[in-house]
C-alpha positions as CSV (number, residue, x, y, z in Angstrom):
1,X,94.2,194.0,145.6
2,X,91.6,195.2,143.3
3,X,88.7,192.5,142.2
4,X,87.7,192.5,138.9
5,X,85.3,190.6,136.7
6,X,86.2,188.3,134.3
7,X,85.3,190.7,131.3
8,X,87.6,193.6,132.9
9,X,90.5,190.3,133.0
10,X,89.8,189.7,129.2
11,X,90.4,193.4,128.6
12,X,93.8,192.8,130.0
13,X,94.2,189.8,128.5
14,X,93.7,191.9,124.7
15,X,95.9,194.6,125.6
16,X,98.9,192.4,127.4
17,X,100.4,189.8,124.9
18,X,102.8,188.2,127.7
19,X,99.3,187.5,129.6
20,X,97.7,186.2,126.2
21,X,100.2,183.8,125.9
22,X,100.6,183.2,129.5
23,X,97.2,181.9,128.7
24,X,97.3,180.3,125.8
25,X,100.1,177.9,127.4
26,X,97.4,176.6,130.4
27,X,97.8,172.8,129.9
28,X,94.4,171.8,130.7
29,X,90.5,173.7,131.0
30,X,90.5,172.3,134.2
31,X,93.3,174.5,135.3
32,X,92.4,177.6,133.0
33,X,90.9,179.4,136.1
34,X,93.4,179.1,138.5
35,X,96.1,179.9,136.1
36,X,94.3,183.0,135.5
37,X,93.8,183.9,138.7
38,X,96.9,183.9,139.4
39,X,98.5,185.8,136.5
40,X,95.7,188.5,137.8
41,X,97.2,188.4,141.1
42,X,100.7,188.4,139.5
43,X,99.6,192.2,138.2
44,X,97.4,193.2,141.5
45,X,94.1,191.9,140.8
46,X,91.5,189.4,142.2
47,X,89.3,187.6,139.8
48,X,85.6,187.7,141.3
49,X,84.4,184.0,141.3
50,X,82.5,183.1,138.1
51,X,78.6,183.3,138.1
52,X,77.1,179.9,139.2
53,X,75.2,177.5,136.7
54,X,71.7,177.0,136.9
55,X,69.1,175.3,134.9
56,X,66.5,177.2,132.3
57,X,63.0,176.7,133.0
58,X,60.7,175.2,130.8
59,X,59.5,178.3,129.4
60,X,63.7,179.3,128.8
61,X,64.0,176.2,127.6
62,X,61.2,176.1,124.9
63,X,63.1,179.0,123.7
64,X,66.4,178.2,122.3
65,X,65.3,174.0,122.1
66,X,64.9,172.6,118.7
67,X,65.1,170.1,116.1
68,X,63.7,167.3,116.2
69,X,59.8,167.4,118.2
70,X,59.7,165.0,121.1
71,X,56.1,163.9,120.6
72,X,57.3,162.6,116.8
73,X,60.9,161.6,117.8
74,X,59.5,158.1,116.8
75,X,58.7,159.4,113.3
76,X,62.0,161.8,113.5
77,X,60.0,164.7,111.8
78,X,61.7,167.7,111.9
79,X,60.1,170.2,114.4
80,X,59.2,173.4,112.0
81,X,58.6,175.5,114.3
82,X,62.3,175.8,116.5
83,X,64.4,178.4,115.6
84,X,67.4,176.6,113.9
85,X,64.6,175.2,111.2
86,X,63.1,178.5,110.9
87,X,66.6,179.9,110.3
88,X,67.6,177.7,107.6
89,X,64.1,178.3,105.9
90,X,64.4,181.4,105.7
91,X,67.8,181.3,104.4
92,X,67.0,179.1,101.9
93,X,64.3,181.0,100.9
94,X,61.4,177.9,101.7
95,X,59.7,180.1,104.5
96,X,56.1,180.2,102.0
97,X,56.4,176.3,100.8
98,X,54.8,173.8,102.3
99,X,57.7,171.4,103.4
């Protein structure tokens, strides 16, 4: 049996639509993996387990946190400076004001 990776499955999965919907008819996300592991073994392959989870740092997580600022959460300001806020000011075209 050859082990692939989960993206080399989802290439299967896009070019076999008697996988897709093998797939698609998974009752529950609990049982998603199994199910595809073993339509992959059904066709020769084993799935490589899936990467384990682990936490962002503080620095990571400074990154991509935002919203609302944790020293004003009293006040609820909005924190101008995470990404989503900047974003939307920039969409909006408010970057310059003074908001």
């Amino acid at each position: 049996m050859t082990t692939i990776s989960r993206e080399e499955f989802e290439e299967l999965v896009r070019h076999d639509a008697a996988l897709l919907d093998a797939l698609r008819a998974c009752p529950d996300p609990k049982t998603a993996w199994e199910t595809a592991e073993r339509l992959a073994a059904e066709r020769g392959y084993h799935l490589a387990p899936p990467p384990e989870k682990e936490a962002l740092s503080d620095d990571e997580l400074d990154h991509v946190a935002g919203g609302l600022d944790p020293a004003l959460m009293a006040e609820q300001e909005i924190n101008r400076y995470s990404w989503f806020v900047t974003l939307l000011r920039r969409l909006m075209g408010a970057e310059d004001e003074n908001v």
